[in-house]
KOLKE-158361 format. One record per atom (N, C-alpha, C): x, y, z; residue in three letters. Coordinates in Angstrom, 1 decimal. Atoms other than C-alpha are relative to their C-alpha. Example, Ala and Ser with C-alpha at 12.3 -4.5 7.8 and 13.67 -1.06 7.14 Angstrom:
NODE     east    north       up   res
NODE      0.9     -1.2      0.0   ALA
NODE     12.3     -4.5      7.8   ALA
NODE      0.9      1.2      0.0   ALA
NODE     -0.9     -1.1      0.0   SER
NODE     13.7     -1.1      7.1   SER
NODE     -0.8      1.1      0.8   SER
This chain:
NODE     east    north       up   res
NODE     -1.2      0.6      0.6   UNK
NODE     -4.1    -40.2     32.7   UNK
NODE      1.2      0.6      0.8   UNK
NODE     -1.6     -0.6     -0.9   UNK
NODE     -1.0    -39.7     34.9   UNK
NODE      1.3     -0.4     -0.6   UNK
NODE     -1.0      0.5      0.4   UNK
NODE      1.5    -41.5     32.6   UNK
NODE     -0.3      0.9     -1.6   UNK
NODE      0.3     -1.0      0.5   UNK
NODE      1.6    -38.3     30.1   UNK
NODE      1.5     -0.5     -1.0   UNK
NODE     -1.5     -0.2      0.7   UNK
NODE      5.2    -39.2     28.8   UNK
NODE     -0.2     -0.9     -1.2   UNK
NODE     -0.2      1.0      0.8   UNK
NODE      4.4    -41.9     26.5   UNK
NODE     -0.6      1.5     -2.0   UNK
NODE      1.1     -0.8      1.0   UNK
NODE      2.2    -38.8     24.3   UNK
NODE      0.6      1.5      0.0   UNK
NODE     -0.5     -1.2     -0.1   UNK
NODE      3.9    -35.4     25.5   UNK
NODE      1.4     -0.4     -0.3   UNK
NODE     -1.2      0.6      0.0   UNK
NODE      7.0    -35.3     23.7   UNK
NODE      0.9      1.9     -0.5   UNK
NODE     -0.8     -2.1      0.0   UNK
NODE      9.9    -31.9     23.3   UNK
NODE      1.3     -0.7     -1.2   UNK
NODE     -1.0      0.1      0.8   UNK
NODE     12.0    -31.8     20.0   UNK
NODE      0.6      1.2      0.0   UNK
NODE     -0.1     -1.3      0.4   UNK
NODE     14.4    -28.8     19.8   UNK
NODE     -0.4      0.9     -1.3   UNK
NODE      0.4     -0.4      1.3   UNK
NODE     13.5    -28.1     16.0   UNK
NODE     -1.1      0.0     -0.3   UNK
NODE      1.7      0.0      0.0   UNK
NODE      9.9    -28.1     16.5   UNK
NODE     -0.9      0.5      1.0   UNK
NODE      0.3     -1.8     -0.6   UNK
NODE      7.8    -25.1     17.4   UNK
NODE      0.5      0.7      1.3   UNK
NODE     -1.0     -0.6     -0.5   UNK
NODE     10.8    -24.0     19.1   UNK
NODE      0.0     -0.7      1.4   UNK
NODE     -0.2      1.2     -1.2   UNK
NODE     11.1    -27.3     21.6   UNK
NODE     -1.0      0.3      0.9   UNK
NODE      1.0     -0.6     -0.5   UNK
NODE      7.7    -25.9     22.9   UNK
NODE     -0.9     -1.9      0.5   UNK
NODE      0.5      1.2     -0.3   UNK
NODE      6.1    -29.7     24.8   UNK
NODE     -1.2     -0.2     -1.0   UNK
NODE      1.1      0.7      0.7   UNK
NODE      3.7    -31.3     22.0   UNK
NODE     -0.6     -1.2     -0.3   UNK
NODE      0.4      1.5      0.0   UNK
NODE      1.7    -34.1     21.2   UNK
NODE      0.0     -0.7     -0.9   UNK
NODE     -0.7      1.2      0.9   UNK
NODE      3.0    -36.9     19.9   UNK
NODE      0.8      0.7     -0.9   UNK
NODE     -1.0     -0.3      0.9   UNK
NODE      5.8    -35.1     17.9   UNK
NODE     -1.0      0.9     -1.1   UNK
NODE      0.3     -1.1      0.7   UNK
NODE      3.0    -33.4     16.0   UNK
NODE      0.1      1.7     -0.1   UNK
NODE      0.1     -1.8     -0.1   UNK
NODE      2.5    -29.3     15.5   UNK
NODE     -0.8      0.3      0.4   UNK
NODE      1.1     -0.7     -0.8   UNK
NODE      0.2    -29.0     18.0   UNK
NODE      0.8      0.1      1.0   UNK
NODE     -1.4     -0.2     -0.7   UNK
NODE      2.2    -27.4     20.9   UNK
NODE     -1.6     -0.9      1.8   UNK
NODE      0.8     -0.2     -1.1   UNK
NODE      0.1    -28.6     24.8   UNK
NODE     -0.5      1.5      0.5   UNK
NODE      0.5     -0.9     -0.1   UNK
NODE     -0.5    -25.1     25.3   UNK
NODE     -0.7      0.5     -0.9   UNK
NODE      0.9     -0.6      0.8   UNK
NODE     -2.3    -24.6     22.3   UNK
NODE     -1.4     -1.3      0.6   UNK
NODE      1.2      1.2     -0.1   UNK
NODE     -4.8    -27.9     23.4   UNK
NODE     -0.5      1.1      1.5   UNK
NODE      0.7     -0.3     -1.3   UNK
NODE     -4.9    -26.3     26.9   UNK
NODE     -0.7      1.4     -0.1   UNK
NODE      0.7     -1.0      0.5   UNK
NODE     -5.9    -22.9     25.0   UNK
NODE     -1.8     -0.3      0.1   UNK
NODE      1.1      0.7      0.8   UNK
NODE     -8.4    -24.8     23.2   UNK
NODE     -1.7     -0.1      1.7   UNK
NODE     -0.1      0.4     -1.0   UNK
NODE     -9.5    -25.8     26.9   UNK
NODE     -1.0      0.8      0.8   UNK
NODE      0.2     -1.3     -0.8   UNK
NODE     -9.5    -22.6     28.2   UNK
NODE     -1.6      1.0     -0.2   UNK
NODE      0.8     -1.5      0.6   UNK
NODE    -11.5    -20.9     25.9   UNK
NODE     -1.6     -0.9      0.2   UNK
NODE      1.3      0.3     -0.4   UNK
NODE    -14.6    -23.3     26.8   UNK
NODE     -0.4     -1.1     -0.9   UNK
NODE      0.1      1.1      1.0   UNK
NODE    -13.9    -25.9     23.7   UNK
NODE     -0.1     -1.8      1.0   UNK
NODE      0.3      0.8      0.0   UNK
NODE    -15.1    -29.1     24.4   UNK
NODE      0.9     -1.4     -0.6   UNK
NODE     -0.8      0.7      0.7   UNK
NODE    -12.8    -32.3     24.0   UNK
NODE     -0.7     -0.9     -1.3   UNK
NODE      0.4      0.4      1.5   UNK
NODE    -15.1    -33.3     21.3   UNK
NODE      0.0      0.5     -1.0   UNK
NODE      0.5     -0.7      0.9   UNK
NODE    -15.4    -30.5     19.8   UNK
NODE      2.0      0.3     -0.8   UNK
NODE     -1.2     -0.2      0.0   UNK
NODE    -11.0    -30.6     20.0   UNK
NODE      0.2     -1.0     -1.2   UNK
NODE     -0.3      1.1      1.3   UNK
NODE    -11.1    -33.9     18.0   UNK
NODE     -0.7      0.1     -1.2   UNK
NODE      0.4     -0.2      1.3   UNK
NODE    -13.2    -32.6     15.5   UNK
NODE      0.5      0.4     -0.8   UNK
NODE     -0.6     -1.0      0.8   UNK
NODE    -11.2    -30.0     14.6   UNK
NODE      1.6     -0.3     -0.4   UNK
NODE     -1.6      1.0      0.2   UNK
NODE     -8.0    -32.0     14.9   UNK
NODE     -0.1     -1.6     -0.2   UNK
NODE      0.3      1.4      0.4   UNK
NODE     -9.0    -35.5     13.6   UNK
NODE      1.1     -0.7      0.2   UNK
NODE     -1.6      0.5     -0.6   UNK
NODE     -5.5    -36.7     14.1   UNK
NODE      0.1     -0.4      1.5   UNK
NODE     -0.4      0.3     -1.5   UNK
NODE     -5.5    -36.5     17.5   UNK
NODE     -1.3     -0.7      1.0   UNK
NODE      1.2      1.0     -1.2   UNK
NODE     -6.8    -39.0     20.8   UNK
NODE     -0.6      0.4      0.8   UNK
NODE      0.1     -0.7     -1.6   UNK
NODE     -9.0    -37.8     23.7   UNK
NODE      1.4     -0.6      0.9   UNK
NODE     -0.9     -0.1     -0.6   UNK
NODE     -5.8    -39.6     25.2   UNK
NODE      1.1      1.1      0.1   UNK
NODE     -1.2     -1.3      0.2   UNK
NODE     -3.7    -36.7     23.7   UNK
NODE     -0.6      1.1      1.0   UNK
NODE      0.7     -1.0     -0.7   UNK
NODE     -6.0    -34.2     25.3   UNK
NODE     -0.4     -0.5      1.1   UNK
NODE      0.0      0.6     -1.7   UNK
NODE     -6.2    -36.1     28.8   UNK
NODE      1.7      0.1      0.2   UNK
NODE     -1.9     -0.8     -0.3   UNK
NODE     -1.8    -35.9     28.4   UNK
NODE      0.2      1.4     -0.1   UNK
NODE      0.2     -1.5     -0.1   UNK
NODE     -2.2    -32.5     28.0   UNK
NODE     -0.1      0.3      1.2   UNK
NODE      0.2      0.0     -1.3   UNK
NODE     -3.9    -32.5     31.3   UNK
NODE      1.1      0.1      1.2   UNK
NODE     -0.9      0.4     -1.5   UNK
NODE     -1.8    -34.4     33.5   UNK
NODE      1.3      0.4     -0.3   UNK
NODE     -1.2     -0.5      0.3   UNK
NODE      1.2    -32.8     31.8   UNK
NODE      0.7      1.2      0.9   UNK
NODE      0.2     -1.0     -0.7   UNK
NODE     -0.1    -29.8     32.9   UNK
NODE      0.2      0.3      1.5   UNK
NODE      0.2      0.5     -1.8   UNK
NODE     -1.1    -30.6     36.7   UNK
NODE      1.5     -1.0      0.0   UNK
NODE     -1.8      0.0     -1.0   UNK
NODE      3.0    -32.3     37.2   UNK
NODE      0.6      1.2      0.2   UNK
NODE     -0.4     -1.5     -0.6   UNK
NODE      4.1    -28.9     36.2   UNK
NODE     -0.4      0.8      1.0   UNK
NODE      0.1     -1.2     -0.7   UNK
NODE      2.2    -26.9     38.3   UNK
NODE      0.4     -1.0      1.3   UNK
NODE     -0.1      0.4     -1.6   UNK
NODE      2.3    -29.4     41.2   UNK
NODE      2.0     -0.1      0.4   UNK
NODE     -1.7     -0.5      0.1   UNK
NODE      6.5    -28.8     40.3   UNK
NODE      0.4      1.2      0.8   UNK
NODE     -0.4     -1.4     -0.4   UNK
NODE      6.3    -25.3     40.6   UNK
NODE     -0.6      0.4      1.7   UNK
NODE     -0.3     -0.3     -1.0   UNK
NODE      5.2    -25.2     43.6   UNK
NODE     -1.3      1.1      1.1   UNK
NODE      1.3     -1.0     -0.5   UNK
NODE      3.2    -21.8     45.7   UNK
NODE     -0.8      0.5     -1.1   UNK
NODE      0.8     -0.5      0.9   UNK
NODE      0.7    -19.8     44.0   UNK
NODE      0.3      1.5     -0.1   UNK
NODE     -0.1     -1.9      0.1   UNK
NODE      1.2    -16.1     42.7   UNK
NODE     -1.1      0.4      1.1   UNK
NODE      1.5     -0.6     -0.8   UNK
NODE     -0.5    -13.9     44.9   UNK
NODE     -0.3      1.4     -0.8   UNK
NODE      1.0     -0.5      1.2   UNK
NODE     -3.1    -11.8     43.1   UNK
NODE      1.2      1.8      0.6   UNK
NODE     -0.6     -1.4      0.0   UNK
NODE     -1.5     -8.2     42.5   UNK
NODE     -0.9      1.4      0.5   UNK
């Protein structure tokens, strides 16, 4: 999914204008958590019934614009 904007959306009054999906109280860094930690996007929509594998594919490519934004890569310390 490369067209992320229609599902990634930023309200200031909501969990502190932190990028979420669809206006709900799920922030994208908490899905990309979810992600991280080795959860499964089936096992994502289980636990969030509310939400689309499209929300968690915008998640994605939300993610990969930022980083391809930012630019070099830290180098390891």
């Amino acid at each position: 999914m490369s067209d992320w904007h229609s599902r990634i959306t930023v309200e200031p009054g909501k969990l502190g204008g932190k990028p979420c999906v669809r206006g709900m109280r799920i922030s994208v860094a908490d899905v990309l958590e979810y992600l991280a930690a080795d959860m499964s996007i089936e096992e994502i929509l289980a636990d969030f019934p509310y939400m689309e594998r499209e929300d968690i594919l915008a998640c994605l490519a939300y993610a990969a614009e930022r980083e391809r934004e930012r630019g070099s890569t830290p180098q390891p310390a």
